[in-house]
C-alpha positions in Angstrom: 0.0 0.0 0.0 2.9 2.3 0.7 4.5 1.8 -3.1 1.1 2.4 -4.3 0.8 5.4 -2.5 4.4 6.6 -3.8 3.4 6.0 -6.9 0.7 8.0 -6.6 2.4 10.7 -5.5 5.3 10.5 -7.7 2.5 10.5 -10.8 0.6 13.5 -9.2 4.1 15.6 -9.0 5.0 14.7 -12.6 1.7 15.8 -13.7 1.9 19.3 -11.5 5.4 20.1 -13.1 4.3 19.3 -16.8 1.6 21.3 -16.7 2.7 24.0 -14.6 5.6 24.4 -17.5 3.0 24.0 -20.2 0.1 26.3 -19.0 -0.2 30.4 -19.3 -0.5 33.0 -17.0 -4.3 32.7 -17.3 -4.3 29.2 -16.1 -1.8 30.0 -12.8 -4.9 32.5 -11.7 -7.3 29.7 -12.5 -5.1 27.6 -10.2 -4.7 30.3 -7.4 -8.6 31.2 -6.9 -9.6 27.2 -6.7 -7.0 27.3 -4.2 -8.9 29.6 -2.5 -12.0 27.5 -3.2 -11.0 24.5 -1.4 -9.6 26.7 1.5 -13.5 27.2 2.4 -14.8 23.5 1.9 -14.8 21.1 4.6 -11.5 19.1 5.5 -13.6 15.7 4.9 -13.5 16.4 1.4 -9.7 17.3 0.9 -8.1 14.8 3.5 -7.6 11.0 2.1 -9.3 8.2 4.2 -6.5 6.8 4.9 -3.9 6.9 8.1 -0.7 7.4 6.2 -2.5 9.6 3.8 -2.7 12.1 7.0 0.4 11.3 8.8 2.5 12.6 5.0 3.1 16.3 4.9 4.1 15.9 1.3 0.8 14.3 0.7 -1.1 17.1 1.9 0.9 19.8 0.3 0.4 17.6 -3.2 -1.2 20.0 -5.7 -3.8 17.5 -6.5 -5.2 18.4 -3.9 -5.8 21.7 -5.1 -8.3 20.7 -7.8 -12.1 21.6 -6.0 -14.3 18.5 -5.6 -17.1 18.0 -7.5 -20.4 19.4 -5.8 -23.7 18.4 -6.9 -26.1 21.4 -7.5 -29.3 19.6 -5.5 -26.3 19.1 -2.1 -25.1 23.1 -2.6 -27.3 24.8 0.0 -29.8 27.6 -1.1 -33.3 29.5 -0.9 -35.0 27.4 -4.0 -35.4 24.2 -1.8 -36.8 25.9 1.1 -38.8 28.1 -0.8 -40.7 25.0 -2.7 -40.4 23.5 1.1 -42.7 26.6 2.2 -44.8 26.4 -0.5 -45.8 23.1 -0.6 -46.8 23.3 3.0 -48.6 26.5 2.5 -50.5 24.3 -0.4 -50.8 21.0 2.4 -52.8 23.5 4.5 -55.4 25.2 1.9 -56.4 21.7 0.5 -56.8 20.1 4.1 -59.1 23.2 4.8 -60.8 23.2 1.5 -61.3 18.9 2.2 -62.3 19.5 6.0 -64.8 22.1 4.2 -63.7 25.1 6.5 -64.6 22.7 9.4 -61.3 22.1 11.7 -63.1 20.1 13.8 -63.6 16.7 11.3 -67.0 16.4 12.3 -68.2 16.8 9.2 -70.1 20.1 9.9 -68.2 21.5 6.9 -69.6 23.3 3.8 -69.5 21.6 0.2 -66.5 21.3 -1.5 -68.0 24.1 -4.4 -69.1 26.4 -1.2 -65.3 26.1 0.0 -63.2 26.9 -3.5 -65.5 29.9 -3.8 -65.0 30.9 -0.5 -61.4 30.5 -1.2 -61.0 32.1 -4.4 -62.9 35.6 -2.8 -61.2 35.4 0.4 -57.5 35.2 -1.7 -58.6 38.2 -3.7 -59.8 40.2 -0.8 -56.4 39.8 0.7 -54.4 40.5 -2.7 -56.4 43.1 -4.1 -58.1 44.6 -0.8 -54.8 47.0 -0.6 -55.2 48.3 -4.1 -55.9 52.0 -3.4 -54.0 53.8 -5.8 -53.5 53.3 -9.7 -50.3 52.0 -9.4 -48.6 48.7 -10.5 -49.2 45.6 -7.7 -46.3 44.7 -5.9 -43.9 41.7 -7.3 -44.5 39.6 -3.8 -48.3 39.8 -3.6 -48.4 39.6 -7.8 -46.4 36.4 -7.7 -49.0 35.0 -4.0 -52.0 35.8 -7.1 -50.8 33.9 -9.9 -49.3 30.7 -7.5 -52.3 30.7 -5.4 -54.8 30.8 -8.2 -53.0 28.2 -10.0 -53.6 25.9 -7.5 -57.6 26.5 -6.6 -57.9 26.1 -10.2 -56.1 23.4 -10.7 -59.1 21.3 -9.8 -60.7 22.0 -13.2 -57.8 20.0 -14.7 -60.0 16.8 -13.5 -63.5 18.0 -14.2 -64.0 16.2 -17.5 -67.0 14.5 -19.3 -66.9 11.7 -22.0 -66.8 12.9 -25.8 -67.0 10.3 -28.7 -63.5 10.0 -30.6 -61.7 7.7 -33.3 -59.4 5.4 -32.6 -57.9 3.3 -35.7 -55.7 -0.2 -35.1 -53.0 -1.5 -36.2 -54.6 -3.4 -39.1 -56.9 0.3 -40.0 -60.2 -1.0 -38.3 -61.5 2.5 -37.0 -63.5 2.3 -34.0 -65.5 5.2 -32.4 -64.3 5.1 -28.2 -65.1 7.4 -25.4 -62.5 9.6 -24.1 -62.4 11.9 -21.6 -61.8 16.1 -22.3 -62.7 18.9 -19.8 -65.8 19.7 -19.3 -67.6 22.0 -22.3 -68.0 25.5 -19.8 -64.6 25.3 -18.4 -63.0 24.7 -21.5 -64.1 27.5 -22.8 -64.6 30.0 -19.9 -61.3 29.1 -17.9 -58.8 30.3 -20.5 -61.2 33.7 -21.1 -61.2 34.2 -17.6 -57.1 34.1 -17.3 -56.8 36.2 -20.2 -59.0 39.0 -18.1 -56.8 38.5 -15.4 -53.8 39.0 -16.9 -54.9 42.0 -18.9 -56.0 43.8 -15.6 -52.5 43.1 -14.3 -51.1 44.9 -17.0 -53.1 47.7 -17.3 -52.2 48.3 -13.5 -48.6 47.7 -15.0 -48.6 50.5 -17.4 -49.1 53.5 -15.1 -45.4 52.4 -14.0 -43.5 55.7 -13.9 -46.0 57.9 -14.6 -45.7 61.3 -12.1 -48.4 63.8 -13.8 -50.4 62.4 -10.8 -49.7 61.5 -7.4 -51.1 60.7 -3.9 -50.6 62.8 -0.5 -52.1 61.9 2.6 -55.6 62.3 3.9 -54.6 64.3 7.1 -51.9 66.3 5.7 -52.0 70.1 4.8 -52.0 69.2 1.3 -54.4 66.0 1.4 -56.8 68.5 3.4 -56.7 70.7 0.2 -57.2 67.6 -2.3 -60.2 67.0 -1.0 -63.8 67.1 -3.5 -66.5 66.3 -3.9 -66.2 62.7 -5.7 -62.6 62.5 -2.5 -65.2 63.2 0.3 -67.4 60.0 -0.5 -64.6 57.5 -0.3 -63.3 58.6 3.0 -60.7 55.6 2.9 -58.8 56.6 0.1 -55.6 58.9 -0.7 -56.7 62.1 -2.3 -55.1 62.2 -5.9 -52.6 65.1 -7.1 -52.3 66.9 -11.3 -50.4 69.6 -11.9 -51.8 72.7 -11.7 -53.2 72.8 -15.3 -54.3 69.4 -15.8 -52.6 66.8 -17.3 -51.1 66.5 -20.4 -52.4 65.4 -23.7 -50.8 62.1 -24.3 -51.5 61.3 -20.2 -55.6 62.5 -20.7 -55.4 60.2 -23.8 -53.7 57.1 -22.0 -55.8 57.5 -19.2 -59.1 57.4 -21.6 -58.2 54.4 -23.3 -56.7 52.4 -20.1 -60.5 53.1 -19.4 -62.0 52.0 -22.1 -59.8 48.5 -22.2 -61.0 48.1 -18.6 -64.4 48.8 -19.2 -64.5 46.0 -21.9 -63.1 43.7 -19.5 -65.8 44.4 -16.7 -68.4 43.7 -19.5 -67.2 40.2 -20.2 -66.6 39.2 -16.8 -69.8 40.5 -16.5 -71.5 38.5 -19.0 -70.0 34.9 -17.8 -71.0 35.2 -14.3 -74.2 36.2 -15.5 -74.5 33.2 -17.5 -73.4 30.6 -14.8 -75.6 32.4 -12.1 -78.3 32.1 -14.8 -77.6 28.1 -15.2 -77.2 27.2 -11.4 -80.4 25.9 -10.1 -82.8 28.1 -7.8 -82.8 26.1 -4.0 -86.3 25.1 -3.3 -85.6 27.2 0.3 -85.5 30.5 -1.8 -88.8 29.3 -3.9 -90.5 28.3 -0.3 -89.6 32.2 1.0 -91.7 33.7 -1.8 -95.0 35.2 -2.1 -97.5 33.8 -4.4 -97.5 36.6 -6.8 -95.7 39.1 -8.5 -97.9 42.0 -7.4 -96.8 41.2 -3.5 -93.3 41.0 -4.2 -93.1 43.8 -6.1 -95.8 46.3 -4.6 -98.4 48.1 -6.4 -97.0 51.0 -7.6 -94.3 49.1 -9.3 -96.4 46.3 -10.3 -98.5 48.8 -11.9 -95.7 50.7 -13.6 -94.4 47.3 -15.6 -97.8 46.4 -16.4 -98.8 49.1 -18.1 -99.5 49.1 -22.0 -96.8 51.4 -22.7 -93.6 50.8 -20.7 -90.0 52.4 -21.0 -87.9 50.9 -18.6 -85.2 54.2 -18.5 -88.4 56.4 -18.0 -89.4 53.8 -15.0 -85.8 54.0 -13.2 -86.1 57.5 -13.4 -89.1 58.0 -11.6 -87.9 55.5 -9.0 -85.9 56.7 -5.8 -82.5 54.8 -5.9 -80.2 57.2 -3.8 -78.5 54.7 -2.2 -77.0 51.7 -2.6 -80.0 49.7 -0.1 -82.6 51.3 -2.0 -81.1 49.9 -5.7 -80.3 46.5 -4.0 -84.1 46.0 -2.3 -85.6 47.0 -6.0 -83.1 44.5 -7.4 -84.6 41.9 -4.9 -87.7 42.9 -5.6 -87.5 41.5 -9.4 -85.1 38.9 -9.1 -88.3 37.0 -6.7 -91.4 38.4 -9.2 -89.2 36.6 -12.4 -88.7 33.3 -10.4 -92.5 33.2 -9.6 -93.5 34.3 -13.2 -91.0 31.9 -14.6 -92.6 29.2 -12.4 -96.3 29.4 -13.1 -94.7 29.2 -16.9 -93.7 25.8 -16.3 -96.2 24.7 -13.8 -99.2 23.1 -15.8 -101.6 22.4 -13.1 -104.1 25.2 -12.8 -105.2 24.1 -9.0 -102.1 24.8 -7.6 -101.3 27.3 -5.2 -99.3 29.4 -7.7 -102.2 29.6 -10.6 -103.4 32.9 -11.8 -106.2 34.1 -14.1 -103.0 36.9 -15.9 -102.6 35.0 -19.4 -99.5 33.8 -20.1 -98.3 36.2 -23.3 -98.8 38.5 -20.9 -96.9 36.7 -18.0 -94.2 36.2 -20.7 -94.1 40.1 -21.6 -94.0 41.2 -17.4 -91.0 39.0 -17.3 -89.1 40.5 -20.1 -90.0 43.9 -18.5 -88.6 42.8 -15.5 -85.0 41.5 -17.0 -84.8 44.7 -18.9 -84.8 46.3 -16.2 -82.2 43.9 -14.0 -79.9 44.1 -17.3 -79.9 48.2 -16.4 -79.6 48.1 -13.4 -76.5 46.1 -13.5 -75.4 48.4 -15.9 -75.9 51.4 -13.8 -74.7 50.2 -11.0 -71.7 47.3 -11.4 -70.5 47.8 -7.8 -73.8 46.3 -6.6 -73.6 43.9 -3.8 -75.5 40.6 -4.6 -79.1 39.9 -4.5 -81.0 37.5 -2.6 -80.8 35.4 -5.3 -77.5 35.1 -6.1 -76.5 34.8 -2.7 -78.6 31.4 -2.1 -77.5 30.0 -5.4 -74.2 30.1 -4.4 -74.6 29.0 -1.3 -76.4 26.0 -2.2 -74.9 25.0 -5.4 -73.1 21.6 -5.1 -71.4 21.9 -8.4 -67.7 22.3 -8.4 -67.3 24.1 -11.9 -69.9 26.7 -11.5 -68.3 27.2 -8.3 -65.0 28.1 -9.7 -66.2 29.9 -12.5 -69.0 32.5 -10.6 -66.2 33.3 -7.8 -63.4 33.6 -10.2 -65.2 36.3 -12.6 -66.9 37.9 -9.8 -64.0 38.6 -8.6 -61.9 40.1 -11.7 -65.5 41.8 -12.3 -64.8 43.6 -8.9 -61.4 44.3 -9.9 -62.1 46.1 -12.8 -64.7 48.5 -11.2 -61.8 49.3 -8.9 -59.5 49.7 -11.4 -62.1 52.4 -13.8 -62.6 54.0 -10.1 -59.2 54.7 -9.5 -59.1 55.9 -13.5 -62.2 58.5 -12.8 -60.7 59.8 -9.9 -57.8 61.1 -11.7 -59.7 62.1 -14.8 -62.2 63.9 -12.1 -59.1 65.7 -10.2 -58.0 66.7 -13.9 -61.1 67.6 -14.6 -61.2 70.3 -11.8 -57.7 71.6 -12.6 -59.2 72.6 -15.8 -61.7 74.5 -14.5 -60.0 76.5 -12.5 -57.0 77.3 -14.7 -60.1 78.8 -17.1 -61.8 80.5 -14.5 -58.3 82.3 -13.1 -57.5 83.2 -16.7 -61.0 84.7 -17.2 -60.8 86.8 -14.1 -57.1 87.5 -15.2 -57.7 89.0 -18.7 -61.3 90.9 -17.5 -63.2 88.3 -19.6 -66.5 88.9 -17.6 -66.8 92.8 -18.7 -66.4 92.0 -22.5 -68.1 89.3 -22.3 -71.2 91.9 -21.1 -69.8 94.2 -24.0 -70.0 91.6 -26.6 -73.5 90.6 -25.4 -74.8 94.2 -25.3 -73.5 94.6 -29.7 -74.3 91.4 -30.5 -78.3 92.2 -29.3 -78.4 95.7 -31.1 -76.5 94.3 -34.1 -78.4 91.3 -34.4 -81.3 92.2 -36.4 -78.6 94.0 -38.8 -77.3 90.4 -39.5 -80.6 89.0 -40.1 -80.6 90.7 -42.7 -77.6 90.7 -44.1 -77.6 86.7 -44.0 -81.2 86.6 -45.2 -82.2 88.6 -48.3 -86.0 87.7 -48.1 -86.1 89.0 -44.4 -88.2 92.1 -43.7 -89.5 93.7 -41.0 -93.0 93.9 -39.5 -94.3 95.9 -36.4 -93.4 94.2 -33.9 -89.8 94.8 -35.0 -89.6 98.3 -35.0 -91.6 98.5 -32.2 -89.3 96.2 -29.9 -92.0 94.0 -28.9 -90.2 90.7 -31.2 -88.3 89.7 -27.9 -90.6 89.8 -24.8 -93.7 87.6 -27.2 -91.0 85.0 -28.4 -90.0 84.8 -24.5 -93.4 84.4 -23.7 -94.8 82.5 -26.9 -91.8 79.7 -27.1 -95.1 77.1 -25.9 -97.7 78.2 -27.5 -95.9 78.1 -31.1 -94.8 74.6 -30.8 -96.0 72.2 -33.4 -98.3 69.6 -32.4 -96.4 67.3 -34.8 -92.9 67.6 -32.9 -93.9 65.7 -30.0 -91.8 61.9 -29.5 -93.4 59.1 -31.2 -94.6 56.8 -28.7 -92.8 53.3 -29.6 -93.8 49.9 -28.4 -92.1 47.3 -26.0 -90.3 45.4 -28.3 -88.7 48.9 -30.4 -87.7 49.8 -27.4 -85.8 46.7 -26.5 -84.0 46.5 -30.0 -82.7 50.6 -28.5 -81.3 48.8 -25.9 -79.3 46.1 -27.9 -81.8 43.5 -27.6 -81.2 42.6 -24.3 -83.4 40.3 -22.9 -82.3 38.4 -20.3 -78.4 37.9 -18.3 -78.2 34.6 -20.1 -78.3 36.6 -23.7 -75.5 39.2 -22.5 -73.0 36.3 -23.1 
């Protein structure tokens, strides 16, 4: 063993010598920092196994020694694994609560599995976009939580399939029609539109990166206290917004219209999907049992009235209504929602001795219910920061499908985003809006605009029958002209010399709904 370890030795020194002759002064530096390197790994992996191995001093100083041992990536310590560590127990934790369903005691008390993802899905977007009070790009951290965390309550889609036919040809070209299994028809198709919203709202909050023609200050400062409006003053919670003293600039006003605009179509189709999966998720016989037995009790008589009226306009009916505040729009919205379920019902029920028969024909019953959706579609239009209804809320609560689940809370909830998003883009365009106004009204009062504006008045009215007259060569003058009397009887006479013939042409129900795009019911908006 000793001549084996000379000769070891003896081959490692040759070695050294012939390539320390050979090499460059590139390679010597190379030599010198993994010198360095193996000064800083453990002795285990320089020092030889063996006694006599330790007990040479020439063995230790050998320069094979130098050479740094081979480490293998996965064994080189670092954040990755402990990172993936973290999030896979982060990911053990949601699951067990989404299969206890929110119940940590295992008794089985737990909601359904579709009551839990939705749960999940608003609760993560509460906490991700619940800090999003400025128009500002989301921070990397809580941008990366979104996209990892939604990934996985959406994964469960992946295994939501149903059974299409397929072909399947042999070996020997027999083709034979199988079963196989795809995702399931809604998901397929509304899953991918729903990421592509999300992502686009991400990078319309993206683009206002380095933009400084506005700005926030803070609510209780000297200049937050001088931010303040009108439209500042209702949302109490926010950071008043900052322009320049004369507005924004061109391209900004223009960027900030058609960020807008983008986000506006957005809303729409989130929108329309969870209006067509609310629309599609059955109505729990609790809801139906909480119901009056007619329209005209849910919805009162005034408003019953209203919408059963030969001539309806539904814009003429909201107008006349009193929807101030936000409980006021959500009761009227309740108010519908329950008089469609019980018109839709007595549409399907055939048996005229049951409790919810009525002598109201059905073409008729038919026309009170599109009344009624034309009116929903509005005020959903009107008012996209509406809570939910009645309805919507017992749907969801008792739907036991998985899909719709997934689907109603994930649009929802980019629906909600986007309203927050256009809020944040009005406020500026509002703020702007103001700084306009009073850069005009300081240059007015500046160059004396009020006194020849007076001036230009007073000419214009004892030059303007001068112009008539120039302008039109069959003009000439009667009495009441040179007489001065043509003013005060036009004042006074503007009624009485209107034209019978110029008042608006009454149109029927169904014109009506073709000015209003045809909307009939949530399930057509999609």
């Amino acid at each position: 063993m000793v001549a084996a370890l000379e000769r070891g030795l003896s081959a490692s020194k040759s070695f050294n010598f012939k390539r320390m002759f050979d090499s460059s002064s590139t390679k010597q530096q190379q030599q010198s920092s993994q010198a360095l390197v193996v000064e800083n790994v453990d002795s285990h992996l320089v020092e030889s196994n063996t006694p006599e191995s330790q007990n040479s001093d020439s063995f230790v100083e050998s320069p094979v020694e130098n050479i740094p041992p081979m480490i293998s990536p996965l064994n080189r310590p670092g954040k990755r694994p402990d990172r993936q560590q973290a999030d896979t127990e982060m990911m053990k934790d949601r699951f067990a609560k989404l299969l206890l369903g929110e119940d940590m005691s295992g008794g089985g008390k737990g909601v359904s599995s579709a009551l839990a993802l939705s749960n999940a899905i608003t609760n993560l977007a509460a906490s991700i976009f619940g800090e999003q009070t400025k128009l500002q790009p989301m921070p990397q951290d809580r941008q990366a939580r979104w996209k990892k965390e939604i990934d996985w309550l959406l994964s469960v889609t992946d295994h939501i399939v149903e059974f299409v036919p397929s072909q399947q040809t042999s070996k020997d070209g027999v083709c034979t029609e199988i079963m196989v299994t795809r995702q399931r028809g809604d998901l397929l198709m509304n899953i991918p539109a729903l990421r592509k919203l999300d992502a686009m709202l991400i990078d319309t909050l993206d683009n206002f990166r380095g933009h400084n023609e506005f700005w926030y200050v803070s609510r209780d400062s000297e200049e937050g206290k001088q931010a303040r409006n009108a439209r500042s003053n209702d949302k109490w919670w926010l950071p008043p917004v900052k322009v320049p003293p004369g507005g924004l600039s061109e391209p900004a006003r223009r960027m900030l219209y058609f960020q807008k605009d983008s986000v506006t179509q957005v809303q729409k189709a989130a929108m329309a999907i969870n209006a067509q999966v609310l629309s599609e998720m059955a109505i729990p016989e609790s809801y139906i049992d909480s119901l009056p037995k007619n329209g005209r009790a849910s919805l009162g008589d005034s408003i019953y009235k209203s919408i059963t009226e030969e001539w309806f306009d539904p814009e003429q009916f909201l107008s006349m209504l009193d929807l101030s505040t936000e409980h006021k729009v959500l009761d009227l919205k309740n108010r519908i929602e329950a008089s469609v379920v019980i018109w839709k019902r007595k549409l399907h029920l055939k048996d005229n001795k049951s409790s919810w028969g009525s002598a109201v024909s059905l073409e008729k019953r038919e026309l009170f219910e599109e009344r009624a959706e034309t009116i929903l579609v509005l005020l959903k239009q009107k008012f996209p920061g509406l809570p939910q209804s009645s309805l919507d809320i017992s749907k969801i609560q008792f739907n036991k499908d998985v899909g719709q689940a997934l689907l109603e809370s994930y649009s929802r909830i980019l629906e909600s985003l986007a309203y927050t998003v256009m809020s944040r883009i009005e406020d500026v365009l509002y703020t702007d809006s103001l700084a306009l106004k009073q850069t005009l009204l300081a240059e007015e009062t500046s160059d004396g605009g009020r006194t020849t504006e007076t001036d230009s008045e007073s000419a214009g009215s004892s030059n303007s029958g001068e112009e008539t007259e120039k302008l039109d060569p069959h003009y000439s003058k009667t009495l009441l002209d040179f007489m001065g009397w043509n003013d005060n009887s036009s004042k006074g006479g503007d009624k009485a010399t209107k034209s019978p013939n110029l008042t608006p042409k009454k149109l029927s129900y169904l014109e009506k709904l073709e000015n209003l795009n045809g909307f009939r019911s949530p399930k057509d908006r999609h």
